[in-house]
N, C-alpha and C positions, 0 to 999 in steps of 0.2 A: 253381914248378909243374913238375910230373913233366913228358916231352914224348917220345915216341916221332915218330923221323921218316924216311919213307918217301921213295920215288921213284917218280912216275908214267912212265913208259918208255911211247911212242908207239910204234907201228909204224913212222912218220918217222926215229924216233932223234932228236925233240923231245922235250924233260924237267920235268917238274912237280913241284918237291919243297914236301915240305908236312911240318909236322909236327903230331904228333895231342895229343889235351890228355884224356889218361884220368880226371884226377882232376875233367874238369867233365864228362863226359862217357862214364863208364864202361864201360856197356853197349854204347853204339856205338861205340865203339874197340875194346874189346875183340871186336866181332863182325867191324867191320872187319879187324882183326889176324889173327883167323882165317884171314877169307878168303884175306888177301892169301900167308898160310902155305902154302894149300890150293892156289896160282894159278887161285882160282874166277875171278878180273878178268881172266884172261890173252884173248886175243882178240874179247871183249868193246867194243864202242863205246861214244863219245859220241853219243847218240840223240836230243838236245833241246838245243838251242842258240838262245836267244834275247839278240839284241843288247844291252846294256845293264842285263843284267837276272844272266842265267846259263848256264850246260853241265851237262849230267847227263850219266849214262853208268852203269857198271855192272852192267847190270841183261838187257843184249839181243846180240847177236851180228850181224853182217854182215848177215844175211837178216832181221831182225829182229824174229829167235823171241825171246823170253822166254825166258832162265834163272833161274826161280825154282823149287827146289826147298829152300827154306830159311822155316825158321821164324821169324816177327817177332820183334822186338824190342819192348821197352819204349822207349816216346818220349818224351827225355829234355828235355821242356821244360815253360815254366813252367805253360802252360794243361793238362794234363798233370798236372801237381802235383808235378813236379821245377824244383827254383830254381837247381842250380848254374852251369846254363849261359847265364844270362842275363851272366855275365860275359865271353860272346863273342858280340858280335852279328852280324848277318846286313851287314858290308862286304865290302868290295872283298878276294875271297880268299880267303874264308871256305870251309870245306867243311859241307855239310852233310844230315843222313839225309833222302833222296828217301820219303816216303810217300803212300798212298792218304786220305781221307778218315780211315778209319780211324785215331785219335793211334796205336794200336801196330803197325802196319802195316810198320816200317822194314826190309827185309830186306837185301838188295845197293847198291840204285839209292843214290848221293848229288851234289851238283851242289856246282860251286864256283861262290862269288857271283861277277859282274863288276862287278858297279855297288855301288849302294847298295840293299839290301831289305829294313831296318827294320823292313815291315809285317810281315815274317818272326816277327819277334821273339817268342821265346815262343810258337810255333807248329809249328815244325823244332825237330831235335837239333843243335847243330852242334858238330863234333866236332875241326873242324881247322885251321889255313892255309896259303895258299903262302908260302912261307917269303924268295922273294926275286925279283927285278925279273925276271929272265928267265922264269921261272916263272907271274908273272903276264900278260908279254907273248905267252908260248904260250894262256893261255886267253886274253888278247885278241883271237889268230889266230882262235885256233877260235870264238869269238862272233859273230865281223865273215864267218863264212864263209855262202854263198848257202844257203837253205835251198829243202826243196820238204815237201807230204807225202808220206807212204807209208802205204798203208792208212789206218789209222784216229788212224797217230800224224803231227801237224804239228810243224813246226818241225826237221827234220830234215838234216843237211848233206848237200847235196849232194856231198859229196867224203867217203867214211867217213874217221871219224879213230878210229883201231883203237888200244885197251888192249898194246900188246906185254907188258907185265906190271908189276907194281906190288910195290918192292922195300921190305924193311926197309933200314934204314941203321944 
């Protein structure tokens, strides 16, 4: 299987390497690819962190406005009526396309799994994983950190955990 593989760079100088899977997941890598060319993820937060469960990010900024000026995607799963990606399901590490209600909705936002999310399955795109134990122990941090809301979004860390920028490898 083809694999492109990145580097998530905290504002910390904490690191999250992952690699991406284009041939199950085409669209959404290849949109992520983009981005990460363009440094649209550069300063950028994790905005949604629930213990046990997952981290998102991408998608907001420090004060957090919304950066979406980007056109959706096609969402690459099975209820959808795309099958490839049912070959990576929704565990521990998994990255995968953050959407609205709407299946094609996927623009910026994606979360990596921390638990187990099964019910996921065929429902998300998921396009990636962390590729090794430290990796996963930084999304571990960021899961277990205090949350509060803000405005109208919950689940939010109390501490921002800021995008420094998002490398190819």
């Amino acid at each position: 299987m083809n694999t492109i593989k990145i580097k998530i760079i905290l504002e910390d100088s904490r690191v999250m390497n992952a690699e991406l899977y284009p041939d199950l997941a085409p669209l959404s890598v290849e949109n992520f690819v983009n981005l990460v060319k363009k440094n649209y993820f550069d300063g950028l937060i994790f905005h949604r962190v629930i213990k046990g469960f997952m981290i998102q990010g991408g998608g907001l900024d420090i004060n957090m406005q919304e950066k979406n000026d980007l056109d959706p995607i096609k969402g690459e799963f099975s209820s959808n009526g795309w099958k490839n990606n049912l070959q990576l399901k929704h565990g521990k590490g998994v990255l995968s396309m953050a959407r609205t209600n709407d299946p094609n909705s996927a623009t910026s936002q994606f979360f990596i799994v921390t638990g187990e999310a099964g019910f996921l399955d065929g429902q998300y795109a998921t396009f990636g994983k962390l590729i090794d134990n430290k990796s996963l122990e930084v999304a571990s941090q960021i899961e277990n950190l205090e949350t509060k809301s803000v405005d109208f979004y919950d689940d939010v860390p109390s501490q921002p955990i800021i995008i420094k920028t998002i490398e190819l490898i």
